[in-house]
N, C-alpha and C positions, 0 to 999 in steps of 0.2 A: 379418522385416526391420524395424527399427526408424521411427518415424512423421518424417521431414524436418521436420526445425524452420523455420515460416515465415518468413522475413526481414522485419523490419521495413519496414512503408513508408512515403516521405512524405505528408504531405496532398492532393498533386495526381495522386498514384500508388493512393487509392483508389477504392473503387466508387463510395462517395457522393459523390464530387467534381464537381462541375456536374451533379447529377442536376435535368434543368428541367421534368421532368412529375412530375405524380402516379402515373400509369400504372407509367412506369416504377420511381419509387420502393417501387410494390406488387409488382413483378415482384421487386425486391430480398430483398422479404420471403416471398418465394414464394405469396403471396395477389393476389387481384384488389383494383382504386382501393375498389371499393365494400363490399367484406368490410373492406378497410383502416381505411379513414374508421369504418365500425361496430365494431370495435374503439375505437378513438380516439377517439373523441363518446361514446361508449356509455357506460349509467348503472351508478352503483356501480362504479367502477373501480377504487377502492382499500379495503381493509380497514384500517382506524385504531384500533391499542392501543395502550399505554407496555408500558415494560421498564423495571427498575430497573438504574440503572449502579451499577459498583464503590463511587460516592461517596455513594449512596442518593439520589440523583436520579434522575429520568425521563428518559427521551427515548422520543420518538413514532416509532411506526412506521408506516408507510404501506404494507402488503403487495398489490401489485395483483395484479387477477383473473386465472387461468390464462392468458386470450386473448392478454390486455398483456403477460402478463407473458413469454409466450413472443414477442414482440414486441422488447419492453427486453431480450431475450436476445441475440435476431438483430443488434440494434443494437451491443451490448457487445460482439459476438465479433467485428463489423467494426471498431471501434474499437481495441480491442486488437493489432490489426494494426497499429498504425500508432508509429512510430519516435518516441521521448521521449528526453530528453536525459538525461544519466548521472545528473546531478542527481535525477530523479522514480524515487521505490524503491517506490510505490504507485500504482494497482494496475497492475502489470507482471509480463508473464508470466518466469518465470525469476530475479524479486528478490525481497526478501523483507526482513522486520523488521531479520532476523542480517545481511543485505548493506548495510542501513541505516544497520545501529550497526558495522560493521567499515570502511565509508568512512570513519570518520574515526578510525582505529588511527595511533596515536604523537601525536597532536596534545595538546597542552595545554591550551589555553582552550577553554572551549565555552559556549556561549549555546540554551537549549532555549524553542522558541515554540510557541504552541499555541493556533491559530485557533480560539474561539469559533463557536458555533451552524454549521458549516460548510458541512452541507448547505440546511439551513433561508436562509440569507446568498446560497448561487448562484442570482441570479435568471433568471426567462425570458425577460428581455429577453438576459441574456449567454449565453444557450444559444440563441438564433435566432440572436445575430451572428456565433457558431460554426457555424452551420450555415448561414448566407445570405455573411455573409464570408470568413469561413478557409476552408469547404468548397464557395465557391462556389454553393450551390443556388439555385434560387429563393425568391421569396419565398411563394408559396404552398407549395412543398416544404418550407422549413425551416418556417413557420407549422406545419405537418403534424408534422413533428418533433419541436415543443418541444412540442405538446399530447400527443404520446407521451409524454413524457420528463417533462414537467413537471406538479405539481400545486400550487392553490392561489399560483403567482405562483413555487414556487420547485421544487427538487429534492427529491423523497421520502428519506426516509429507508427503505430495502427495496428500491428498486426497483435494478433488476442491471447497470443502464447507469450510477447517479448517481455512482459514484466515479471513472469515465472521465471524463462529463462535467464533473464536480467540477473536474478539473483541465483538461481541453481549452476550458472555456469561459471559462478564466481565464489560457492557456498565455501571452499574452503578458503578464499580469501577472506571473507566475511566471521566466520569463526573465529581464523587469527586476530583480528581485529577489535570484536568481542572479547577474547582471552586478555588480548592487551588492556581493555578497559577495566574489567574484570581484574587484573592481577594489581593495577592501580587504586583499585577501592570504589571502581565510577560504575557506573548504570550505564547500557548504552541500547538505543533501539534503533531500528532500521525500517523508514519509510520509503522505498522505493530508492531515489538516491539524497534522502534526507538523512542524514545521520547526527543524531543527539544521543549528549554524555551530559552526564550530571553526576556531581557526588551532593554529600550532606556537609563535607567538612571543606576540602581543595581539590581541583583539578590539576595533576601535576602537569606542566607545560611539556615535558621531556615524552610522556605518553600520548599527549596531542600530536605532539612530532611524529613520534612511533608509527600511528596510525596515518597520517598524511604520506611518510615512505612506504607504507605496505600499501596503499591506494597507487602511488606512481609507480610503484616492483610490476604492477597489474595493469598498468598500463592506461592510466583515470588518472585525472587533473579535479583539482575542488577548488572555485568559484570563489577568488580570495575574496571580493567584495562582499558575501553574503556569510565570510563567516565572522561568525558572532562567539563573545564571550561577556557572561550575565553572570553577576552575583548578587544575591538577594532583593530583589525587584523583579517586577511583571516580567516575564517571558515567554514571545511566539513561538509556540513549537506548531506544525503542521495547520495551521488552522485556526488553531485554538489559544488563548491566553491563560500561562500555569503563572497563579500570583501566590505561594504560599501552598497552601493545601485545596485552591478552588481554581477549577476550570470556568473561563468569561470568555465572554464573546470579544470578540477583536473589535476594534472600535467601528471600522469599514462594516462591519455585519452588522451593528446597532445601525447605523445610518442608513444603511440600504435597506434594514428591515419597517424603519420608522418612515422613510420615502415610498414603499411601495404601498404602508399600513395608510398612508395621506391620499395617494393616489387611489387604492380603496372606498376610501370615502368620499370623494368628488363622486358626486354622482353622472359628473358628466361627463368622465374619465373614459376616452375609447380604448374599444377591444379589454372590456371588465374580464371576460372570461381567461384571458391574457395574464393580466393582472391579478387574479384573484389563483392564479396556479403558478405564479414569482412569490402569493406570498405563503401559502402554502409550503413552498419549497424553504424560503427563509425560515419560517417559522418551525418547521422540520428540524432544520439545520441548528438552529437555537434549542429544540428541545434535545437534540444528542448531544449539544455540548453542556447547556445548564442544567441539564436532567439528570448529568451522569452519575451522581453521589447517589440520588435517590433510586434512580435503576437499581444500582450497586446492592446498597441496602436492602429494598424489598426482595431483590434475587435471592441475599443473602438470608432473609428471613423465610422466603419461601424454599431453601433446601432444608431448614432445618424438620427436623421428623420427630415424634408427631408436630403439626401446627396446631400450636395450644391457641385457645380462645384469647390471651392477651397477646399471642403474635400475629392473630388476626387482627387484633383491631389496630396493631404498631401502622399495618402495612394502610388498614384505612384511612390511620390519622396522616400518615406517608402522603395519603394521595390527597386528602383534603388541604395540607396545610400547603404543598407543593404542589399547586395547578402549574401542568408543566405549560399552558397553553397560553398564559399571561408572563412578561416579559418588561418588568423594568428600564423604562429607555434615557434617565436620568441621567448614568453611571455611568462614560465611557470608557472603554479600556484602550490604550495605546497599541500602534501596532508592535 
C-alpha cells in the first residue's frame, strides 16, 4: 500500500506551536530536558572545513556532531510539514529545481537575483523571533532552539534544519517581496537564495529596486555580478534552460553527459562501475529536465476520472513517442 502523503500544515497546526516548557520540548525530541540541554551546550559541536565552489571559491562548512545532528533532523522533518506558499520551490518536499524554472514557461522578461553569503546573513536573533513569535514558544524554549540551530551568531552551513529555517526565519520578508512582485504584474519564485521574476509583457526597474531595499531593510546583500536581466531568449534559471515554452538541458550538462556516455564505451575505461553510476545520475538529471511536459501531461491524463480507453492509449503513445531515456546530443543550449 502506498505511504499517504502528509498534508501541509499551518504554523498554529504544528507540534512546536506554543510549546512553553522545556520538558515538553524534550518529549518532542524523544529525549529527556537534561540529555537535551547536553546535546545543545555540549562541546565540539560542529566540525569546520571549506569546499571549493564551481567558481574556485570557498565556502565553509559546519558538519555537527552525530547527537545535534540527529537533533537538527527531528527539527527539519517537523518543519517540513508545514504549508509555504507556491512562490517557495526550496527546500519543499515534492518541488524541485525543474518546478522552479517551469513556473515561469511562456514568460518573456526575466530578472535573476542571487542573495549573497545566505546562510552566513540568517542571524539568531531572526531565528528566536521564529520560534518565540510566529511559533509562539517561550522564551526560554525558543532560546533552546536557536542554540540547536544556530552557530557562531548565524546559521551553519551543513546543518539539516538551515535551509528551512533560512527561509521560515525570514517568511515574512519573503511574502513582502512576493506581494511586491505580484502587485507589479511579475511571477516570482524562491529557490533557496535564488530569486527569479518574470512577467509576459515588462519588468518594471522601480520593482526590482523595491525588492533589492527590502533584501538590505533584512540585512542580505545580492551578488551584483550574477544578477541578470533576459528578454526573449534562452534563460538559466536554477539548472535548467527556459527557451520559450521548453525546458533544455544547459549546454555543461549535454557535454558532461556525452563525455561520460564515450567513456562508457571505451571498454577499457577504469573503474566502469564508477562510470556507469556518473551516468546514471546525468542521465537522471536529463530525464527530470526534458521529461517534464511529458510528466506534466500523463499526470494530468491520469487524474482525469473515469480513464477512458482513448486516454489510455494518449498516455501509451506519451510513452512510446518520448523515450525519456534517449537524449539528443546535437543541440546545445548556452549557459
Amino acid at each position: 500500500m502506498p505511504k499517504a502523503i502528509r498534508k501541509p500544515l499551518p504554523l498554529n497546526h504544528n507540534c512546536l506551536y506554543k510549546v512553553k516548557t522545556r520538558k515538553r520540548l524534550a518529549e518532542l525530541f524523544f529525549t529527556t530536558e537534561d540529555k537535551l540541554i547536553s546535546i545543545i551546550d555540549g562541546k565540539k559541536k560542529y566540525d569546520t572545513f571549506s569546499i571549493k565552489k564551481d567558481d574556485g571559491s570557498e565556502r565553509q562548512i559546519s558538519a555537527p556532531n552525530i547527537g545535534l545532528k540527529l537533533k537538527q533532523k527531528r527539527l527539519a522533518s517537523l518543519m517540513h510539514g508545514l504549508a509555504v506558499p507556491d512562490y517557495v520551490m526550496a527546500p519543499v518536499k515534492g518541488r524541485s529545481y525543474v518546478d522552479n524554472a517551469a513556473a515561469h514557461i511562456g514568460q518573456r522578461e526575466f530578472c535573476l537575483l542571487d542573495v549573497e553569503n545566505f546562510f552566513p546573513s540568517c542571524t539568531d536573533k531572526r531565528v528566536f523571533w521564529f520560534f518565540n513569535t510566529a511559533l509562539e514558544c517561550s522564551r526560554d524554549v525558543a532560546a533552546l532552539l536557536t542554540r540547536m540551530t544556530t552557530d557562531g551568531g548565524c546559521l551553519p552551513q551543513g546543518s539539516p534544519c538551515s535551509p528551512a529555517l533560512a527561509y521560515w526565519a525570514y517568511f515574512d520578508m519573503w511574502n513582502q517581496i512576493n506581494e511586491i512582485a505580484v502587485q507589479g504584474g511579475c511571477r516570482l519564485t524562491l529557490y533557496a537564495d535564488d530569486i527569479t521574476i518574470s512577467s509576459d509583457t515588462n519588468i518594471n526597474g522601480s520593482d526590482v529596486w523595491a525588492i533589492k531595499r527590502k533584501l538590505e531593510n533584512y540585512g542580505f546583500a545580492y551578488k551584483i555580478e550574477k544578477e541578470r536581466h533576459i528578454r526573449d531568449k534562452a534563460v538559466p534559471i536554477t539548472g535548467c534552460i527556459l527557451r520559450g515554452d521548453e525546458l533544455l538541458l544547459p549546454n555543461r550538462q549535454h557535454k558532461a553527459l556525452a563525455k561520460v556516455r564515450s567513456e562508457m564505451r571505451d571498454p577499457n575505461s577504469p573503474n566502469r562501475t564508477k562510470v556507469r553510476n556518473q551516468l546514471r545520475g546525468r542521465e537522471t538529471q536529463a530525464k527530470q529536465i526534458l521529461g517534464y511536459h511529458e510528466r506534466k501531461t500523463i499526470t494530468t491524463l491520469k487524474a482525469s476520472k473515469p480513464i477512458t480507453p482513448a486516454a489510455a492509449m494518449d498516455m501509451k503513445l506519451l510513452k512510446l513517442m518520448c523515450p525519456l531515456w534517449r537524449f539528443p546530443l546535437g543541440e546545445y543550449q548556452h549557459d
